[in-house]
C-alpha positions in Angstrom: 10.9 9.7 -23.4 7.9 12.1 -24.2 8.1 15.5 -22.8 4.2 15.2 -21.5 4.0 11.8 -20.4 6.7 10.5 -18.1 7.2 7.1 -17.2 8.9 8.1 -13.6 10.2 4.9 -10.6 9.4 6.0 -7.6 11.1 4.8 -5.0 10.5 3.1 -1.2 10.3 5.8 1.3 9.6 8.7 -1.3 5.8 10.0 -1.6 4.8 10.6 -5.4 5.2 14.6 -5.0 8.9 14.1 -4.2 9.4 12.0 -6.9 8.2 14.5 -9.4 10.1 17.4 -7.2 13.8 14.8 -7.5 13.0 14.7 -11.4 12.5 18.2 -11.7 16.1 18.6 -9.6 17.7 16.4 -12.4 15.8 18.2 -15.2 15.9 21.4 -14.6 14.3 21.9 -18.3 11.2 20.7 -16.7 11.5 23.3 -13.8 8.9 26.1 -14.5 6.2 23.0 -16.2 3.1 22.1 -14.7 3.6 18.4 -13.2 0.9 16.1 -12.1 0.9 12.2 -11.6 -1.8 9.8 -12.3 -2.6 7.2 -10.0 -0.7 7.5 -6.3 1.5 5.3 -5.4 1.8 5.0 -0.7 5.6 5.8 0.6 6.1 2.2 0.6 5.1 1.3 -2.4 7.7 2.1 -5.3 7.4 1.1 -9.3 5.3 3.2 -12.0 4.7 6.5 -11.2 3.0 7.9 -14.3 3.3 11.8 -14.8 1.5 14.0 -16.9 3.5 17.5 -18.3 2.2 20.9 -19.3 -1.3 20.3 -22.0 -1.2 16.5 -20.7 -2.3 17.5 -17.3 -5.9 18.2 -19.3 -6.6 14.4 -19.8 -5.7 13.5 -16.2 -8.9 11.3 -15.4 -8.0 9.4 -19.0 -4.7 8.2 -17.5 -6.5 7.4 -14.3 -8.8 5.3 -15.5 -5.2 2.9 -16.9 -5.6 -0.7 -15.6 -2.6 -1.7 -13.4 -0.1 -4.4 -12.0 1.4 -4.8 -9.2 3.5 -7.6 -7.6 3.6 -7.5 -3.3 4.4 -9.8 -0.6 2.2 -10.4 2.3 4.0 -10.9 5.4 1.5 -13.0 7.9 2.0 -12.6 11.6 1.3 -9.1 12.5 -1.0 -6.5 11.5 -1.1 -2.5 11.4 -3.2 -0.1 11.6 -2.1 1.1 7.9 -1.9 -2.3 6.8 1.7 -1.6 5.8 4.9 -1.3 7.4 4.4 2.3 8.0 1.7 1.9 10.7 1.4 1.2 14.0 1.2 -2.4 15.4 -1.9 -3.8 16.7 -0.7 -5.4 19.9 -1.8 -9.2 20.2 -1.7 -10.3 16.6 1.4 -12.0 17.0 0.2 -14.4 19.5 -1.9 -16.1 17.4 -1.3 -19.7 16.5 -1.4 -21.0 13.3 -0.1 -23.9 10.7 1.2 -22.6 7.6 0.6 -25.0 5.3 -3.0 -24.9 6.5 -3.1 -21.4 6.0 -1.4 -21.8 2.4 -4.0 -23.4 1.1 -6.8 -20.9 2.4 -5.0 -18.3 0.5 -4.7 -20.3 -2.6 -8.9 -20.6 -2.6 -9.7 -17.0 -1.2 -7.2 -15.8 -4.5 -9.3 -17.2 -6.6 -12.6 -15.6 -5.0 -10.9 -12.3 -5.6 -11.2 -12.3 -9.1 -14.0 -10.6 -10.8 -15.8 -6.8 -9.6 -15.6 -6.7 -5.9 -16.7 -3.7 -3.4 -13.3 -2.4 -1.5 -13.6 -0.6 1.9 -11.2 2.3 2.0 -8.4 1.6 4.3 -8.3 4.2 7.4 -5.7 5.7 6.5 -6.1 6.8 3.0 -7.3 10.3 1.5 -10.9 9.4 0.5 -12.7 12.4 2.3 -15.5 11.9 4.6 -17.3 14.8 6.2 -15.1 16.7 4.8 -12.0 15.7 6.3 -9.7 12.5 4.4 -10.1 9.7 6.3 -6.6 9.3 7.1 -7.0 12.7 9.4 -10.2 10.8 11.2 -7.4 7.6 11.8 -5.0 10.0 13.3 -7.6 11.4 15.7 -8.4 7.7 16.8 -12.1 8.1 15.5 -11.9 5.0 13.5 -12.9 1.9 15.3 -15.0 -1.4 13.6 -15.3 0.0 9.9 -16.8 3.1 11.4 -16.0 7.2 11.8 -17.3 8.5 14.7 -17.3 12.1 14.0 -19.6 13.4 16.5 -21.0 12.0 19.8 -23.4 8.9 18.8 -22.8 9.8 15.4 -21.2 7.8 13.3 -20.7 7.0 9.2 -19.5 3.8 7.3 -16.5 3.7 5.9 -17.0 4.1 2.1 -16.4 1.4 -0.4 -15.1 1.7 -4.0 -16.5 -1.0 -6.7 -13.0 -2.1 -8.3 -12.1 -5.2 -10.9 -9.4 -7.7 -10.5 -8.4 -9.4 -13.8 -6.0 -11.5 -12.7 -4.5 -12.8 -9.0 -2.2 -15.3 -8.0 0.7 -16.5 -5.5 3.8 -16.4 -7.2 6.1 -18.0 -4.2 6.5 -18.0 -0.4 9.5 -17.3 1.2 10.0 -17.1 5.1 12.2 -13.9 7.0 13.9 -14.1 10.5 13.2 -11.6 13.5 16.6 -9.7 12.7 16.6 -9.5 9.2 12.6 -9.0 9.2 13.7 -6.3 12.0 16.4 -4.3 10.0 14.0 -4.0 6.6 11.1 -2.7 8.3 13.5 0.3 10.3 15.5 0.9 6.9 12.4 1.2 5.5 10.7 3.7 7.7 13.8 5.7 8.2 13.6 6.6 4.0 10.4 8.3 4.8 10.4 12.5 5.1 7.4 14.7 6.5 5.2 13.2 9.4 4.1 9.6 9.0 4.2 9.4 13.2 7.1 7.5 12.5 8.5 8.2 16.3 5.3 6.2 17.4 5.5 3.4 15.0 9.1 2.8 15.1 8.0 2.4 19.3 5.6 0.1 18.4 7.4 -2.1 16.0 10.8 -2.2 18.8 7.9 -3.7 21.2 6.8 -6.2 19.0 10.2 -7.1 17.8 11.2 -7.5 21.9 8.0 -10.5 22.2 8.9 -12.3 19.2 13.2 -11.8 19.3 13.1 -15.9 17.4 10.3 -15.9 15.0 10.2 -16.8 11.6 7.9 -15.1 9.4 6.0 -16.4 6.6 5.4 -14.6 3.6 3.9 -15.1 0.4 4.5 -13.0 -2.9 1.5 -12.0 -5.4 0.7 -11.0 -8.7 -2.2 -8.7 -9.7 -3.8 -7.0 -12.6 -6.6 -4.6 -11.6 -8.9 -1.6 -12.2 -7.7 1.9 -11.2 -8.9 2.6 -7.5 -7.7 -1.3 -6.2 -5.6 -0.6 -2.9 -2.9 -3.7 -2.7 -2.5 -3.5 1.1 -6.3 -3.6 1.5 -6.3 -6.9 -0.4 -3.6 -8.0 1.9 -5.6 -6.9 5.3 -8.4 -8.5 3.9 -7.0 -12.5 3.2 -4.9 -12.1 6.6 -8.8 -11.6 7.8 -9.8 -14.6 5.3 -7.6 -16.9 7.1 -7.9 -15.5 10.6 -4.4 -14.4 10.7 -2.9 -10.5 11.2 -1.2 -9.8 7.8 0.5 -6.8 6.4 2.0 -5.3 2.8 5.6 -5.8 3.0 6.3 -4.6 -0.1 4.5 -3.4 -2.8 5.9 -2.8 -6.3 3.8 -1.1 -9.4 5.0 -3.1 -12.3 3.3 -2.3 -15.0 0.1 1.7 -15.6 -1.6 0.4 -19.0 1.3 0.2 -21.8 4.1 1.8 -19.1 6.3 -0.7 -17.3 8.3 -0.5 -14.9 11.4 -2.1 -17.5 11.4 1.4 -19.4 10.7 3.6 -16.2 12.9 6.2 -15.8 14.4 6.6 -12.2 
């Protein structure tokens, strides 16, 4: 393992600066040495966290700039606000009504539109700034609402989009989860995450919709993709739940793979 460039595995629940932090707690030779990480990985996400040491910290946008791979399993059925587990659920997106195998076959096509340079909106809650504040700060003070932030009385901004290149996209396979088993992932998960996430208010959110649908089966189907720095997985997910008219979420997202550093040789 290099001594400036670390190959790091974040894990579920942990945010990238903790990750460095635990390493740093197992390595107390890299105690006192400046530590930065290239390319964020989201609390749930886990897989490649890339880490520059010391000098290497100079070619930070270089190692930015890496191509990446991720694999991630869109669960259809509900939707967030974070379009994650670690959000709040949108009430009503349960209800809706739908065929699977119909909407199968939609996601098969709108995969295939995906490939190629496309303009990404920023989710709400990420850490792209607008007026000066990220917009994940604007989400929190409920100023977001139809792909706008309305930061002042009848004054109101866009949300910015990021040109971003998918190589490669495809289904891998579907798989279906159970209210109770669908139930006990998503509070494991949330209870792995430190700091403030509102989890108090999401964990409310997710016992209500748990209570409406206490015998639904969940469909979900697992994805492979190979894309330019900048390409937010659970934004692709929000956007083919919106393809196919259905409320879908990232239930898991896993970095496999930050230019020539997999996850195989990570260290965790």
């Amino acid at each position: 393992m290099s001594q400036h460039i670390l190959n790091l595995y974040k894990v579920a629940g942990e945010t990238p600066l903790e990750c460095i932090q635990r390493f740093k707690l197992e390595h107390p030779d890299f105690e006192n040495i400046k530590m930065s990480y290239a390319g964020r990985l989201d609390p749930m996400a886990e897989g490649v966290l890339l880490v520059l040491a010391g000098d290497e910290n100079k070619k930070r946008n270089e190692y930015l700039a890496y191509p990446k791979e991720y694999t991630f399993d869109a669960l259809f059925g509900v939707k967030t606000d974070t379009y994650d587990l670690l959000g709040k659920v949108i009430p009503g997106t349960h209800d809706q009504e739908f065929l699977w195998k119909e909407v199968e076959e939609k996601l098969a096509l709108h995969l295939l539109e995906l490939k190629g340079k496309i303009h990404q909106q920023y989710p709400p809650f990420s850490s792209k700034p607008v007026k000066g504040k990220p917009l994940f700060q604007w989400a929190r003070e409920e100023k977001i609402k139809d792909g706008k932030v309305h930061h002042a009385d009848d004054a109101s901004v866009d949300i910015p989009t990021n040109e971003v290149e998918i190589y490669e996209i495809g289904p891998l396979h579907t798989y279906t989860v159970e209210t109770p088993e669908l139930a006990a992932y998503v509070f494991d998960m949330i209870s792995r995450v430190r700091g403030d996430f509102r989890q108090k208010t999401i964990v409310k959110s997710w016992l209500e919709f748990f209570d409406s649908t206490p015998h639904r089966q969940f469909h979900v189907l697992r994805i492979k993709i190979a894309c330019s720095s900048g390409t937010y997985v659970r934004g692709i997910v929000n956007n083919l739940g919106k393809k196919v008219g259905v409320g879908a979420i990232a239930l898991k997202i896993v970095r496999t793979r930050i230019g020539d550093y997999t996850m195989e040789k990570a260290v965790m």
